[in-house]
C-alpha beads as a LAMMPS data file, in Angstrom:
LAMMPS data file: protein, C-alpha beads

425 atoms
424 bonds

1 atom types
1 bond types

-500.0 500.0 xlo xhi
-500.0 500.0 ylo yhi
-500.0 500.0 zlo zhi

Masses

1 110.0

Atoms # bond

1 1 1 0.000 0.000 0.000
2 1 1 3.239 2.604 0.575
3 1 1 4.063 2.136 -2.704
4 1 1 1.043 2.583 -4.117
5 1 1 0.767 5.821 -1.527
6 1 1 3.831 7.227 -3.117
7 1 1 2.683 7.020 -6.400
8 1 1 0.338 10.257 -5.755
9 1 1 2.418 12.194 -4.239
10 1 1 3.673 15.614 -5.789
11 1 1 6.558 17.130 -4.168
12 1 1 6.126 20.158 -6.329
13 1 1 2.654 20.962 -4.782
14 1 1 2.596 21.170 -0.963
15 1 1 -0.383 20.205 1.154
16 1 1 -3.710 22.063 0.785
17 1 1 -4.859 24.343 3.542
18 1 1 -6.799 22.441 5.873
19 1 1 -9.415 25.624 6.235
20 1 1 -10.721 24.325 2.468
21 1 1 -9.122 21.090 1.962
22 1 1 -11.256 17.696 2.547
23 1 1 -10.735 14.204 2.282
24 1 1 -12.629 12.687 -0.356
25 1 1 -14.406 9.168 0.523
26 1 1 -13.745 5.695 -1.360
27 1 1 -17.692 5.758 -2.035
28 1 1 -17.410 9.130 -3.947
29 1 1 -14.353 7.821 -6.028
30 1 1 -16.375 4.796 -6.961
31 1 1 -18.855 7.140 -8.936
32 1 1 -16.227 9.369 -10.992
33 1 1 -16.046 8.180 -14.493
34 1 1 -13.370 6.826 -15.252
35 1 1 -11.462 6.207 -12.617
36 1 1 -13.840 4.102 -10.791
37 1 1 -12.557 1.306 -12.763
38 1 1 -9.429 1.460 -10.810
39 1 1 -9.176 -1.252 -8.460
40 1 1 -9.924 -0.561 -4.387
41 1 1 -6.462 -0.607 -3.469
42 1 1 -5.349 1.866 -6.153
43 1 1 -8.707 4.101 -4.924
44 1 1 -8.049 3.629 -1.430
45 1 1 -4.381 5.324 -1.392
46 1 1 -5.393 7.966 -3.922
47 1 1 -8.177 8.269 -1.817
48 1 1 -5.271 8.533 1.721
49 1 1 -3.135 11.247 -0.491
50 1 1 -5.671 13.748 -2.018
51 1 1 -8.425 16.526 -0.924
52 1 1 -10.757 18.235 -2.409
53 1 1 -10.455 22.053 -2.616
54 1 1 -12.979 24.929 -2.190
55 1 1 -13.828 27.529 -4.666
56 1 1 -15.909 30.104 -4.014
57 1 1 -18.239 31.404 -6.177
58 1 1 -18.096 33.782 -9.189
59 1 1 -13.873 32.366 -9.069
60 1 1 -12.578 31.384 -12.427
61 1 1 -11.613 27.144 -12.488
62 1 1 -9.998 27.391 -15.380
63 1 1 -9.587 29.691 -18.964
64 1 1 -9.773 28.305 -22.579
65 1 1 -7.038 27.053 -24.046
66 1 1 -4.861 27.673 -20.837
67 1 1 -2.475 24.518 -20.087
68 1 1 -3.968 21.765 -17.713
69 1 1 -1.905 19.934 -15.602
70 1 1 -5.024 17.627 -14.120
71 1 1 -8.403 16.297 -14.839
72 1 1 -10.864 18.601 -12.481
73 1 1 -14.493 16.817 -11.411
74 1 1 -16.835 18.767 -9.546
75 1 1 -17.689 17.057 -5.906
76 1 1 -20.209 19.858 -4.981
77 1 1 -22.065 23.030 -6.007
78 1 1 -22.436 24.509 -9.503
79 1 1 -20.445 25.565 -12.689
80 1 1 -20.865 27.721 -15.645
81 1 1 -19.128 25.914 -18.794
82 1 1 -18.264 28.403 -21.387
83 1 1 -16.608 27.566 -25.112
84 1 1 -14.621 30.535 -27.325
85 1 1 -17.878 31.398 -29.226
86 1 1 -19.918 32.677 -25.743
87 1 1 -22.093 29.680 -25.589
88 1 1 -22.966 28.536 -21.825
89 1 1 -24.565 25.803 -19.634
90 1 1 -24.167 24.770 -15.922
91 1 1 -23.169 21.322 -14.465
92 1 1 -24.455 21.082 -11.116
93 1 1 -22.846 18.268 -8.666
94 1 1 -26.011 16.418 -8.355
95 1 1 -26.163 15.954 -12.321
96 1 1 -24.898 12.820 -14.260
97 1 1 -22.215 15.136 -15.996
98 1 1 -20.602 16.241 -12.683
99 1 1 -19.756 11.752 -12.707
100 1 1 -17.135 12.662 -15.721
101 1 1 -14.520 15.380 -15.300
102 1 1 -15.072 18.910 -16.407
103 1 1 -11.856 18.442 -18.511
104 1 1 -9.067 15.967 -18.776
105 1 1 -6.736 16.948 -21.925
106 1 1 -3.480 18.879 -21.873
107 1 1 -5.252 22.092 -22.893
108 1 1 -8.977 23.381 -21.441
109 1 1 -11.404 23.563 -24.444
110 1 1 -13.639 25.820 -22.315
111 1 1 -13.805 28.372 -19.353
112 1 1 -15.118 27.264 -16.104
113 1 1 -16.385 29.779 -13.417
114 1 1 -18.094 28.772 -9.940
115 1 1 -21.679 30.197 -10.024
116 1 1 -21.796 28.831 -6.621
117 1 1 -19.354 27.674 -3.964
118 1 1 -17.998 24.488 -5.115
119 1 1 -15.801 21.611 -4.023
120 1 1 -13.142 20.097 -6.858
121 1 1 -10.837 17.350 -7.155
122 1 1 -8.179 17.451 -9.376
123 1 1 -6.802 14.031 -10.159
124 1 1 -3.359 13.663 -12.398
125 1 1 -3.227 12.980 -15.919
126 1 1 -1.357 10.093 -14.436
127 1 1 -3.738 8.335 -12.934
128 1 1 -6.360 8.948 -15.457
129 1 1 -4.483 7.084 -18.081
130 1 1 -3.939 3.943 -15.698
131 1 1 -5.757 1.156 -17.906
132 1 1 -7.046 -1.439 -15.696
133 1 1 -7.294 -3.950 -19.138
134 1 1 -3.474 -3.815 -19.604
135 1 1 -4.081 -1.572 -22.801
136 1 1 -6.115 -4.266 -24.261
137 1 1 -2.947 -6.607 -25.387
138 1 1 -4.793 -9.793 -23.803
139 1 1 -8.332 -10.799 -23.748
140 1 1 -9.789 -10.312 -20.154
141 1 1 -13.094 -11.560 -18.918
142 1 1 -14.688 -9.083 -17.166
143 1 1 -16.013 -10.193 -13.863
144 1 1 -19.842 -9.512 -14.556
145 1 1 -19.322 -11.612 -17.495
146 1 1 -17.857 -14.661 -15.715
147 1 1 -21.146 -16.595 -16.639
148 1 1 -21.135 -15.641 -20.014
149 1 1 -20.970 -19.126 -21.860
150 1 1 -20.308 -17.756 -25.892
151 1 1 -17.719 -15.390 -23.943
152 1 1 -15.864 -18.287 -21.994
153 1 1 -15.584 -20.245 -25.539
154 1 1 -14.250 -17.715 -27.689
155 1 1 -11.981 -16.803 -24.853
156 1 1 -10.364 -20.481 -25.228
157 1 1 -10.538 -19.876 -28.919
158 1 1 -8.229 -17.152 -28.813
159 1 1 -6.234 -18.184 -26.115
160 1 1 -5.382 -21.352 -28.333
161 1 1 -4.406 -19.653 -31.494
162 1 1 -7.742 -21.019 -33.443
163 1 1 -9.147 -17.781 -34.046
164 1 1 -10.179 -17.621 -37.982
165 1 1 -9.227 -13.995 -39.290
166 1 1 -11.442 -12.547 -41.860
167 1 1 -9.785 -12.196 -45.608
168 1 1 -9.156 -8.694 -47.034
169 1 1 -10.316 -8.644 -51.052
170 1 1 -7.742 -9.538 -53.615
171 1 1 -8.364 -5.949 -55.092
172 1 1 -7.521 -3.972 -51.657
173 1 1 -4.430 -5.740 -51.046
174 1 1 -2.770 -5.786 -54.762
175 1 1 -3.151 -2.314 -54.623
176 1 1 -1.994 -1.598 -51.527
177 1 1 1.146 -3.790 -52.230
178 1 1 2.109 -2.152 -55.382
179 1 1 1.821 1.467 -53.603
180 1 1 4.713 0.437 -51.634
181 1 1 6.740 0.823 -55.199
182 1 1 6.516 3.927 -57.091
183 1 1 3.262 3.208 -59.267
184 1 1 1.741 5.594 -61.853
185 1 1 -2.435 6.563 -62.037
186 1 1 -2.527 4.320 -64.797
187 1 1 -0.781 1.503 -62.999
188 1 1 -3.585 1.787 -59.942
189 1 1 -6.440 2.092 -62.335
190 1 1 -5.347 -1.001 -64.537
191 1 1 -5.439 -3.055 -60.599
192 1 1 -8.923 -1.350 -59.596
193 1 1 -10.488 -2.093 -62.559
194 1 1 -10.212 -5.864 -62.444
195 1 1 -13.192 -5.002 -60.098
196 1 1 -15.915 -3.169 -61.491
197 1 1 -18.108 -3.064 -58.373
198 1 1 -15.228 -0.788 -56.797
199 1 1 -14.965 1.254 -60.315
200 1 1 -18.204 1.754 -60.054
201 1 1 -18.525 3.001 -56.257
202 1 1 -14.815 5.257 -56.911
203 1 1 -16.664 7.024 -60.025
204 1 1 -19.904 7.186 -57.827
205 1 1 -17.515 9.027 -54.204
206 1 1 -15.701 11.229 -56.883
207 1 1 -19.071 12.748 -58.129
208 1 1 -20.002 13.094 -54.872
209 1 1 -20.018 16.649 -53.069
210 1 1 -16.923 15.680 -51.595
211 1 1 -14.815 16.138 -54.700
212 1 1 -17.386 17.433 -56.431
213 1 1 -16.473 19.909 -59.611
214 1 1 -17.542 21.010 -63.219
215 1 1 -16.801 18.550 -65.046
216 1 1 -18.131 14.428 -63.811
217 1 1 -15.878 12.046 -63.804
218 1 1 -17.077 9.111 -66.391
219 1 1 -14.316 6.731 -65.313
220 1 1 -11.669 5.013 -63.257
221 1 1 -9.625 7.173 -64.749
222 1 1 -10.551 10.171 -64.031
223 1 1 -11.621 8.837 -60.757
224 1 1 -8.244 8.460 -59.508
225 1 1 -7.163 11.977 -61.104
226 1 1 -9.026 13.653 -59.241
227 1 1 -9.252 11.958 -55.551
228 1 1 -5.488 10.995 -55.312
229 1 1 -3.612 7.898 -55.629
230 1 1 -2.885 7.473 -51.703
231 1 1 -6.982 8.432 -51.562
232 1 1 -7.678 6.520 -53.549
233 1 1 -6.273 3.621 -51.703
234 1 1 -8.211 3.897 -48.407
235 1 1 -11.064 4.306 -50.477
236 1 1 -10.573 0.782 -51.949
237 1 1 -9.920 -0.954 -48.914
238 1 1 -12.588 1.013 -47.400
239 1 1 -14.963 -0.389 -50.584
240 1 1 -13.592 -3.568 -50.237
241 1 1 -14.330 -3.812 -46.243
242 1 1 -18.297 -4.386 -47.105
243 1 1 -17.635 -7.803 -47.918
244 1 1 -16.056 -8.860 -44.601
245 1 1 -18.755 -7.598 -43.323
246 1 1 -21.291 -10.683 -44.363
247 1 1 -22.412 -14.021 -42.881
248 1 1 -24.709 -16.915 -44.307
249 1 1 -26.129 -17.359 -40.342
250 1 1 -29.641 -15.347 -40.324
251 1 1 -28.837 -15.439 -36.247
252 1 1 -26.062 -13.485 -36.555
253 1 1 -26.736 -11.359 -40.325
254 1 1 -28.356 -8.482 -38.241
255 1 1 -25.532 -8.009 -36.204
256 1 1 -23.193 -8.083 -39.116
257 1 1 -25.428 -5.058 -40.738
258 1 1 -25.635 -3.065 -37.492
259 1 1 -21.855 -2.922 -36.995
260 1 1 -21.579 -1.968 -40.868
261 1 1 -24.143 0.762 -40.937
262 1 1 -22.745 1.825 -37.399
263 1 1 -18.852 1.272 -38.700
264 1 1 -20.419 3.551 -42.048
265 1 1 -21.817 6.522 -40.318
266 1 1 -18.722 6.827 -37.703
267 1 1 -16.360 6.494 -41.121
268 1 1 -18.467 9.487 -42.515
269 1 1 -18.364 11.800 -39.399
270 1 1 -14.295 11.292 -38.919
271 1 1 -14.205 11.620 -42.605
272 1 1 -15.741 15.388 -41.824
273 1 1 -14.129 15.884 -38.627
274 1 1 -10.946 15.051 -40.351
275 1 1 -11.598 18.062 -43.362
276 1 1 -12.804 20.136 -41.295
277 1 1 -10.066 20.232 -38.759
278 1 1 -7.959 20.362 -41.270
279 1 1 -5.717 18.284 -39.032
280 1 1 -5.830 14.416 -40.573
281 1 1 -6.048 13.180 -44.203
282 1 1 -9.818 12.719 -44.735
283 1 1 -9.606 9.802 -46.492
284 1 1 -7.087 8.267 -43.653
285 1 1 -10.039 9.293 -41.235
286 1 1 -12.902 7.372 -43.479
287 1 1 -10.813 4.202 -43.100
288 1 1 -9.849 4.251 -39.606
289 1 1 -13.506 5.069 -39.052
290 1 1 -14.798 1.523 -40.662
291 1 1 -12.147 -0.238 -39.411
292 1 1 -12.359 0.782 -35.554
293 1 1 -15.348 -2.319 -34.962
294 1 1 -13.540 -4.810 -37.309
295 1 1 -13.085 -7.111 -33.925
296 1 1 -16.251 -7.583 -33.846
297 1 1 -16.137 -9.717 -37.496
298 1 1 -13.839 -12.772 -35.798
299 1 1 -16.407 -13.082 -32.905
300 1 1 -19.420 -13.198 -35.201
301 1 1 -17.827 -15.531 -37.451
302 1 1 -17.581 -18.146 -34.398
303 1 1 -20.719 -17.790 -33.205
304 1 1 -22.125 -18.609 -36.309
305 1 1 -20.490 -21.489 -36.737
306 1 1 -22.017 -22.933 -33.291
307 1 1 -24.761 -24.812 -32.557
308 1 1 -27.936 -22.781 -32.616
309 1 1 -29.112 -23.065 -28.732
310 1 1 -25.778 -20.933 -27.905
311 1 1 -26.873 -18.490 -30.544
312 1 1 -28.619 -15.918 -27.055
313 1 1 -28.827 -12.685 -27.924
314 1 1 -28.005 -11.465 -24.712
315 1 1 -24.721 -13.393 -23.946
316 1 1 -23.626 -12.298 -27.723
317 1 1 -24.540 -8.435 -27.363
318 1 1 -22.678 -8.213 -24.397
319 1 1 -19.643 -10.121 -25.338
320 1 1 -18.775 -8.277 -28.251
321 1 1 -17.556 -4.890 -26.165
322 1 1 -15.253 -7.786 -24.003
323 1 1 -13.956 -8.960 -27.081
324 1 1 -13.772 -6.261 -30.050
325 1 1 -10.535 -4.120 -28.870
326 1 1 -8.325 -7.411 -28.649
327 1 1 -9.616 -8.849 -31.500
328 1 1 -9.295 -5.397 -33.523
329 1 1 -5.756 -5.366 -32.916
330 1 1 -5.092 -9.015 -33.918
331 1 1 -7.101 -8.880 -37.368
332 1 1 -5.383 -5.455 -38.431
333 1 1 -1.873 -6.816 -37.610
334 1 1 -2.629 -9.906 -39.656
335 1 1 -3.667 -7.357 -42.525
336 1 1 -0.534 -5.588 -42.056
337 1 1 -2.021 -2.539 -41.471
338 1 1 -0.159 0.801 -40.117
339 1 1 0.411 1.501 -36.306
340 1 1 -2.035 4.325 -35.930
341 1 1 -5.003 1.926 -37.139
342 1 1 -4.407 -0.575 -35.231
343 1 1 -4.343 1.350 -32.106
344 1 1 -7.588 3.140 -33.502
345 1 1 -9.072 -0.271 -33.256
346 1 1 -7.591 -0.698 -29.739
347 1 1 -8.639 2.567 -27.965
348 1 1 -11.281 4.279 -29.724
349 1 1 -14.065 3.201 -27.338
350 1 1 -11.861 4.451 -24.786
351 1 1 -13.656 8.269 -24.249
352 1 1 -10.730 9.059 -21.880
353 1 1 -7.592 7.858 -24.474
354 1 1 -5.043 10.265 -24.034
355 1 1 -1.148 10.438 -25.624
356 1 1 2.040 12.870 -26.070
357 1 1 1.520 15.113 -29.213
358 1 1 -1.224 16.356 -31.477
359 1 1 -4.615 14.893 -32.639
360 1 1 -4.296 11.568 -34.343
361 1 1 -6.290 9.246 -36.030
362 1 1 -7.995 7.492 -32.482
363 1 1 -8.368 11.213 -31.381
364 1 1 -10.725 11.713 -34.666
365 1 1 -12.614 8.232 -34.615
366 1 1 -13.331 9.057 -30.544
367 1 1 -14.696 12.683 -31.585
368 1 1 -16.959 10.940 -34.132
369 1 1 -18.010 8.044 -32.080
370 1 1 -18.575 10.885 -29.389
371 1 1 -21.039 12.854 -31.756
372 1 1 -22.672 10.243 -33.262
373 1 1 -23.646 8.863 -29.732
374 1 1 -25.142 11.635 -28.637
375 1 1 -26.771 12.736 -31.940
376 1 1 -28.560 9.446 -31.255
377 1 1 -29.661 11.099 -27.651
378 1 1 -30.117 7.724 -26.491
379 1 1 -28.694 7.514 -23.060
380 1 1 -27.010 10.843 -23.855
381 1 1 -27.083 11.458 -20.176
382 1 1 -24.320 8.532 -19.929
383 1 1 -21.933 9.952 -22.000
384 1 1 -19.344 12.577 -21.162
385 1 1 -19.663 16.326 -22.432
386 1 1 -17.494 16.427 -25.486
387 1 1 -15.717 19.030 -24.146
388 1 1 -14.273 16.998 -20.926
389 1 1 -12.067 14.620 -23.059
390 1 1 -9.027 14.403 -24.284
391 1 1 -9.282 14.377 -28.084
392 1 1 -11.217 17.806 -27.379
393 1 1 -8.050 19.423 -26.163
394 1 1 -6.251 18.286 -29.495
395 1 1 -9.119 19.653 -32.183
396 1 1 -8.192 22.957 -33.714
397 1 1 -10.051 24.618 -35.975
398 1 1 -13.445 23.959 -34.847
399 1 1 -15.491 24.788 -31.443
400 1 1 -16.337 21.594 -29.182
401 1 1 -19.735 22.399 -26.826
402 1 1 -23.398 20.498 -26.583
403 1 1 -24.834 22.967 -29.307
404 1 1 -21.674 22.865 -32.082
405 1 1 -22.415 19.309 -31.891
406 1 1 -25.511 19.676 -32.707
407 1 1 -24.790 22.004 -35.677
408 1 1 -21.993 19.714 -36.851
409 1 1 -24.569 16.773 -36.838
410 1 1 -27.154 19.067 -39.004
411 1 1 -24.595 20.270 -41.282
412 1 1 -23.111 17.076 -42.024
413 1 1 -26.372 15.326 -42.698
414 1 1 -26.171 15.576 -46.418
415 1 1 -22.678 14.699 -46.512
416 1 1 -23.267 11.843 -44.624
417 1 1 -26.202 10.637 -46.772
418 1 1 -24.102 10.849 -49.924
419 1 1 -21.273 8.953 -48.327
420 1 1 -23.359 6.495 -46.658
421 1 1 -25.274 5.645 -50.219
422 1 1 -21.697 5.450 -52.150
423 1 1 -20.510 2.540 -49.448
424 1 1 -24.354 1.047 -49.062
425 1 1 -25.073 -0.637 -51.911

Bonds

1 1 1 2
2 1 2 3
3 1 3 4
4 1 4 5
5 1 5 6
6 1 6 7
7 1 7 8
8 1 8 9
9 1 9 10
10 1 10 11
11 1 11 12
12 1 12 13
13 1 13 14
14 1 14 15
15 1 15 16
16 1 16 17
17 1 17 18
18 1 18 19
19 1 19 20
20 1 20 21
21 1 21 22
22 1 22 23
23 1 23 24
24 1 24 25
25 1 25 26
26 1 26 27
27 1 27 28
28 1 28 29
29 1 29 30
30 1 30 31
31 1 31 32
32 1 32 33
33 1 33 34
34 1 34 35
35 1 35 36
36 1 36 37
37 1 37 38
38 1 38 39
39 1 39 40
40 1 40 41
41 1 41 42
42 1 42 43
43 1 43 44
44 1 44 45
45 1 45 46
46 1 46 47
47 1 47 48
48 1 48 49
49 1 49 50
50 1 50 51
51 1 51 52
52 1 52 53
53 1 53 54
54 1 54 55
55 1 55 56
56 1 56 57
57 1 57 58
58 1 58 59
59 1 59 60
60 1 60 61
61 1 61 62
62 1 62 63
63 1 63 64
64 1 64 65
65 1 65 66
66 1 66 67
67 1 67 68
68 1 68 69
69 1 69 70
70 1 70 71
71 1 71 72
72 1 72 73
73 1 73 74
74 1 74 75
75 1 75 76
76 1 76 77
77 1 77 78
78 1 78 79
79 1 79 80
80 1 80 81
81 1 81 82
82 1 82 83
83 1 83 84
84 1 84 85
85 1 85 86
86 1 86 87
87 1 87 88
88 1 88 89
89 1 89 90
90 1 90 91
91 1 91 92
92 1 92 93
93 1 93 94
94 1 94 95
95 1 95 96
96 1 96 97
97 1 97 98
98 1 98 99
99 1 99 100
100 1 100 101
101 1 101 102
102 1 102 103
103 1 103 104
104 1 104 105
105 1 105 106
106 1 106 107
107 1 107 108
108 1 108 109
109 1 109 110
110 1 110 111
111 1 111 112
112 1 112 113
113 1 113 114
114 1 114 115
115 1 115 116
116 1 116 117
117 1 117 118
118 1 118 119
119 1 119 120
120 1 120 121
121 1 121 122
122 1 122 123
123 1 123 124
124 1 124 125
125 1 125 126
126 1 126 127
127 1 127 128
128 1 128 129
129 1 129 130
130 1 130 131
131 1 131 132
132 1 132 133
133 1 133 134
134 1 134 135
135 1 135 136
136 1 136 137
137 1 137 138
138 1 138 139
139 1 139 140
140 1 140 141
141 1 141 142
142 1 142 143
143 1 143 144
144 1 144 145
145 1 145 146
146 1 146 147
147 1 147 148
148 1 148 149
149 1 149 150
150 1 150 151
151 1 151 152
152 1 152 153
153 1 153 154
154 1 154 155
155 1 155 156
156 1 156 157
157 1 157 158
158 1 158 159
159 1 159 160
160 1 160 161
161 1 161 162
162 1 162 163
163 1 163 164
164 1 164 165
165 1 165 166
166 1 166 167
167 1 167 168
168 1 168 169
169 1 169 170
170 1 170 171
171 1 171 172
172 1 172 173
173 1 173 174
174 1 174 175
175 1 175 176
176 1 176 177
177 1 177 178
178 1 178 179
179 1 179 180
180 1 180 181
181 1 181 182
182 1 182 183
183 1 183 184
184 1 184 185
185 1 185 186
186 1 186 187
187 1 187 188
188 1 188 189
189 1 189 190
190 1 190 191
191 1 191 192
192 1 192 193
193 1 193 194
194 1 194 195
195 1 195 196
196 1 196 197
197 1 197 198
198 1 198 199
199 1 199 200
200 1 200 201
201 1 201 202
202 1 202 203
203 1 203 204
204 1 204 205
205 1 205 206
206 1 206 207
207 1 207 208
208 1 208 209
209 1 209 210
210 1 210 211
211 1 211 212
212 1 212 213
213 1 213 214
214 1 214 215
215 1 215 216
216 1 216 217
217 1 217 218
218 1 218 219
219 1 219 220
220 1 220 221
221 1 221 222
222 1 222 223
223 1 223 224
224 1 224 225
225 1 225 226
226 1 226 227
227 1 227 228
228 1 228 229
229 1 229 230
230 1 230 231
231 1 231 232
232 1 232 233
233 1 233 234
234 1 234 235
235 1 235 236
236 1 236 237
237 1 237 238
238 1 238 239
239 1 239 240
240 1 240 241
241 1 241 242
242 1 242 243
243 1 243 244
244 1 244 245
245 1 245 246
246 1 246 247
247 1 247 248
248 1 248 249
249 1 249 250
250 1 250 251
251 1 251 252
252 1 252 253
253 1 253 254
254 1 254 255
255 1 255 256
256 1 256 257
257 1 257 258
258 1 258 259
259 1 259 260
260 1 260 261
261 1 261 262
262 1 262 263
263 1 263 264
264 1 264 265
265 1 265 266
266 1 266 267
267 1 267 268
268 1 268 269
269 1 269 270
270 1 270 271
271 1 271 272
272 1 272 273
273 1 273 274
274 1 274 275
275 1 275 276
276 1 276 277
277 1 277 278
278 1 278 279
279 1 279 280
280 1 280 281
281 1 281 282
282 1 282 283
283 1 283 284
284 1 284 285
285 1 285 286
286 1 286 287
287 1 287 288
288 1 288 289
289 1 289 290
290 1 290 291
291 1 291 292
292 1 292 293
293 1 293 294
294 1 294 295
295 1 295 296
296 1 296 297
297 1 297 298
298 1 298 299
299 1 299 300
300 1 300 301
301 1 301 302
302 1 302 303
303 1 303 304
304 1 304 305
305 1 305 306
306 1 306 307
307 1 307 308
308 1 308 309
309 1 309 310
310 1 310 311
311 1 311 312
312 1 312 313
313 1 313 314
314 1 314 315
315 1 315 316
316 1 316 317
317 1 317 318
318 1 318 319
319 1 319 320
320 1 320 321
321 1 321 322
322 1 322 323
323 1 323 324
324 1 324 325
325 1 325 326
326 1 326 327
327 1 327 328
328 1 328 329
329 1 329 330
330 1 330 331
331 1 331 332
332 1 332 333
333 1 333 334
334 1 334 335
335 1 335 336
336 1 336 337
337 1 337 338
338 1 338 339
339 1 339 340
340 1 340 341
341 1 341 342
342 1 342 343
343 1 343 344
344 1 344 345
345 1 345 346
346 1 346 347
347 1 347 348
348 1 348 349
349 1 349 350
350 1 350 351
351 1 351 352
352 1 352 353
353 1 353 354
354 1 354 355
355 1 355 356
356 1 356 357
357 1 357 358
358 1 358 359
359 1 359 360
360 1 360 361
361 1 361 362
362 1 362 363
363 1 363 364
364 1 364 365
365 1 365 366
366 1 366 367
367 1 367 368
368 1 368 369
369 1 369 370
370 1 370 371
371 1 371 372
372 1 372 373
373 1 373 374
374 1 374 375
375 1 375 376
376 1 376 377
377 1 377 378
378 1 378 379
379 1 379 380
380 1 380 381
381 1 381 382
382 1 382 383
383 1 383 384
384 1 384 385
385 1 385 386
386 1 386 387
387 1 387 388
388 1 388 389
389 1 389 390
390 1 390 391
391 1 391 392
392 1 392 393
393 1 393 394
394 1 394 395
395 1 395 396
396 1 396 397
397 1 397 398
398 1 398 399
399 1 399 400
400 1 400 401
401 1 401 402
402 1 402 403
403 1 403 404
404 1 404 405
405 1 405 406
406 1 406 407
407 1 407 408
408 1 408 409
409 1 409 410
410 1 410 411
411 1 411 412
412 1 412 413
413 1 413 414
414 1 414 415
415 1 415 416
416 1 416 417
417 1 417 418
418 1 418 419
419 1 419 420
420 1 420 421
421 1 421 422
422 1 422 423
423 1 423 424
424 1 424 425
């Protein structure tokens, strides 16, 4: 327990005054999102080592775009969240949103200011980063899921090195391969037209109002003239990803077609994040987008191929968040894909994600996931602000608060729509 002790312990900062200061119980650590997932001994000493502090009212928190050195939650009273365009709202400490911090990045993306006396706690990017699933490099069980009988068997699955990977089309990978020499347009176009079903859907995206201009394109051709040849090449894998994405099982079709049209909207909204930042390659952020959930394919697979009275809907819904991250990782390295998607498909469930340097391709796929969760409002109230994360701190460009999202869903309806109808059929 020492050790753990001295692993909160600042010797920069010296004790709070004990006139304001107050120790914070296990029970009320248990309900801050997400550290609660911490385990009790880890809790208890942070717990032993830190106190909340008093503000008084009308005091400022914290100023946009100021450095943060801590995640801040708010333990009692009310606050008045403000972004750089003037637009307000309060979190009070008996809300759902005081459960997530008011920020946790290395920058604030908005100005807080006590409307009444509150009581903070400002934990260390340190701790918030702790990741009780050992970054997601093994497959762990949960505990609630102990019982869970598909769970247990794909568990030995893996753990025995049977798990069947799904295939990436011939098309996506010849093309991909031959980009690592120094191909010409014409080169690319002679490989994508083998398939005219991707032909087809490339002429279709580059008439879209996403590359939209005078003069149509009427082929492959001119296609690939005018998106780009490294475009071009997400686009075909991304194409190429709707076949993975099938199943002969009718038990398990619908989930196949939920992930895809989920997988298909969260490709579009990064893909607009990503241009509108200004910040990511677009097409890069499409990809990683549809590929985030691809650990969910592996997982489907085998349940399909067992016996129909373990086909319950129940165990299989809530297996596949145990599973996907792990499983993710494992088809993407098989594909040989880059780094930054693989740990896209490791972390970007993760609403709390955080790393050294500026706004990568998880950062974008969170963001999206993030908007499109919320522009469902279902359970919105169990989701954290979009401003409190750490991908918000890393978006330039473009203003993060409840009613921008909004306004980014609305204006990126149409966009969407023509995306979604390119990849849907």
């Amino acid at each position: 327990m020492e050790i753990l002790k001295s692993f909160f312990k600042d010797p920069k900062k010296s004790a709070p005054s004990q006139q304001v200061a107050q120790k914070i119980s296990l029970e009320k650590l248990k309900k801050l999102i997400p550290i609660r997932n911490l385990n009790d001994d880890i809790l208890q000493a942070f717990a032993d080592e830190n106190h909340s502090e008093l503000i008084k009212a009308n005091e400022t928190l914290f100023t946009y775009n100021q450095p943060a050195d801590s995640a801040i939650y708010l333990l009692e009273g009310t606050v008045t969240i403000s972004d750089k365009n003037g637009f307000s709202h309060d979190i009070d400490s008996e809300s759902t949103h005081s459960h997530f911090p008011l920020c946790s990045g290395k920058a604030y993306t908005t100005t807080a200011v006590a409307k009444t006396d509150v009581r903070i706690l400002r934990v260390s990017h340190k701790i918030m980063s702790i990741d009780p699933q050992a970054k997601h490099n093994e497959l762990i069980i949960p505990e609630h899921l102990k019982n869970n009988q598909i769970l247990q068997l794909f568990s030995q699955h893996v753990s025995e090195e049977k798990l069947e990977l799904p295939i990436l089309p011939h098309v996506a990978v010849r093309l991909r391969e031959a980009m690592q020499d120094d191909i010409s347009i014409a080169d690319a176009v002679k490989i994508i037209q083998v398939d005219p079903v991707i032909t087809a859907k490339l002429i279709e995206v580059a008439n879209c109002p996403l590359y939209l201009t005078l003069n149509p394109a009427k082929t492959c051709l001119d296609a690939v003239n005018r998106i780009g040849l490294n475009a071009t090449r997400n686009l075909v894998i991304s194409f190429s990803l709707r076949q993975v994405f099938s199943c002969q099982c009718k038990h398990i079709i619908k989930y196949m077609d939920y992930i895809w049209k989920e997988s298909l909207l969260l490709s579009c909204l990064s893909f607009i994040l990503a241009e509108d930042s200004k910040q990511l390659n677009p097409e890069q952020a499409l990809l990683g987008g549809l590929v985030a959930d691809i650990g969910s394919i592996p997982f489907l697979n085998f349940v399909a191929k067992l016996p129909k009275e373990f086909h319950n809907t129940d165990e299989v819904r809530q297996a596949i968040p145990a599973i996907r991250s792990v499983t993710g990782a494992i088809v993407l390295k098989n594909w040989n894909f880059d780094k930054e998607f693989i740990e896209t498909a490791q972390f970007s469930h993760d609403w709390f994600y955080d790393h050294e340097g500026d706004l990568n391709l998880t950062d974008i796929v969170i963001l999206s996931r993030l908007h499109y969760r919320l522009g469902q409002k279902k359970h919105a109230s169990l989701l954290p602000p979009i401003t409190s994360i750490p991908a918000a701190s890393k978006l330039k460009n473009i203003a993060l608060s409840p009613e921008n999202t909004l306004h980014t869903l609305h204006n990126a309806k149409s966009r969407v729509r023509e995306i979604f109808q390119a990849f849907n059929h």
